[in-house]
C-alpha positions in Angstrom: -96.9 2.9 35.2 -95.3 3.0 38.5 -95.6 -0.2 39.3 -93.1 -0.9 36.7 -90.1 1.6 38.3 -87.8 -0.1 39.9 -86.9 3.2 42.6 -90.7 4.3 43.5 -89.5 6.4 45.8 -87.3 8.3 43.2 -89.5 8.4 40.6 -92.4 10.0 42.3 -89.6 12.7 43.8 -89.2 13.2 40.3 -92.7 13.4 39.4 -93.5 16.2 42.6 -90.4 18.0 41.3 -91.6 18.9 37.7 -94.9 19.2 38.9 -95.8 23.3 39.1 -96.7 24.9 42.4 -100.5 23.9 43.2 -99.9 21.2 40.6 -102.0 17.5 41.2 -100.1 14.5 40.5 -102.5 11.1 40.0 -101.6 8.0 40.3 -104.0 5.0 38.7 -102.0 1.4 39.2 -103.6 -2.0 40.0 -103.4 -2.2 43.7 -104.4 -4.9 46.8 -108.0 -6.0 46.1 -110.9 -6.3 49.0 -109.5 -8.9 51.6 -112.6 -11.6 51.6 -112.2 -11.6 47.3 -108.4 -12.1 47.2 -108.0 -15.5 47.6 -110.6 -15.6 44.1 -108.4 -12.6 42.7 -105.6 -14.5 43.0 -106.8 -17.8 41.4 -108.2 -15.3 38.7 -104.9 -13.5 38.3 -102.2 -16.7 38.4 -104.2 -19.3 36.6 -107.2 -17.5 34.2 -105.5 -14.3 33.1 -101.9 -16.2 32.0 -104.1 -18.7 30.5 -106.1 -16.4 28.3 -102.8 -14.5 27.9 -101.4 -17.6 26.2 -104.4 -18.8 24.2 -105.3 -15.1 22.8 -102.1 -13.3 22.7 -99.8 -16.4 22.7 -97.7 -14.7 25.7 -98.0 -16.9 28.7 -95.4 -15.1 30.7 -96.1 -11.5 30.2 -99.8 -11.9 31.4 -97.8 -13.7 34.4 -95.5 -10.9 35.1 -98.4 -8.5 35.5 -100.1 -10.4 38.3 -96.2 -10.9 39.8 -95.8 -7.2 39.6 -99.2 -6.5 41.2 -98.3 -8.7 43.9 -95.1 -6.8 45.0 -96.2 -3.4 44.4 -96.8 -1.6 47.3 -100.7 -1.6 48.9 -102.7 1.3 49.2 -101.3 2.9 52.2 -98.0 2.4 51.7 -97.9 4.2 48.0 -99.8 6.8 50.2 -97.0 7.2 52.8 -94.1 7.1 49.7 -95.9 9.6 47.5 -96.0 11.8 51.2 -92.2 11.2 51.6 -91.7 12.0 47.9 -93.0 15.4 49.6 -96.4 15.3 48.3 -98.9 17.0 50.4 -102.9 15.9 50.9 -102.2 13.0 49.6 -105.2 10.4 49.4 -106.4 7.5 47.5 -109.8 6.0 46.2 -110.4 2.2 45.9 -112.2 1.4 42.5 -113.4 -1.8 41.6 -113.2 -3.4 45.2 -109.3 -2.4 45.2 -108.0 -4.0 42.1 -107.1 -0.5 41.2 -106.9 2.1 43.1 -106.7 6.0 42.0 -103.6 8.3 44.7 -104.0 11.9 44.4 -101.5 14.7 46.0 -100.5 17.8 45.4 -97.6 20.2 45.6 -98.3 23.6 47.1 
């Protein structure tokens, strides 16, 4: 996902460029959960999900590169103001599950 590219900015001009005129580009990525939950998302994501990730899938470190990469990647808004300098146009976003994932929609006209 985009969260894994290492130039966001480039990859979503890349993605507005081979999109067709009137064409809708979505974007679903883990994103910056509901303030008052974080400090429980946190604990959840550092300690629980590597944890699990070790006993279950015997890979400690992958499970704590996801909550590292969720961490960095950029919140809500600011995907919202990249995907509009990408020159993406209407571009909005939808919180799901309190803002542990959040779906960004935009268009190219």
């Amino acid at each position: 996902g985009l969260r894994n590219m290492t130039h966001k900015d480039r990859a979503l001009a890349e993605m507005r460029r081979v999109l067709r005129p009137g064409g809708c580009l979505l974007v679903l990525e883990f994103s910056q959960v509901w303030k008052p939950l974080a400090p429980a998302y946190d604990f959840y994501s550092f300690k629980v999900i590597p944890r699990l990730g070790q006993i279950i899938a015997h890979d400690q470190s992958s499970y704590r590169y996801l909550a590292e990469s969720i961490r960095v990647h950029p919140d809500q808004q600011a995907l919202k103001l990249l995907m509009e300098q990408a020159g993406l146009e209407c571009v909005e976003f939808f919180n799901l599950a309190l803002g542990v994932v959040a779906l960004h929609r935009g268009f190219k006209f």
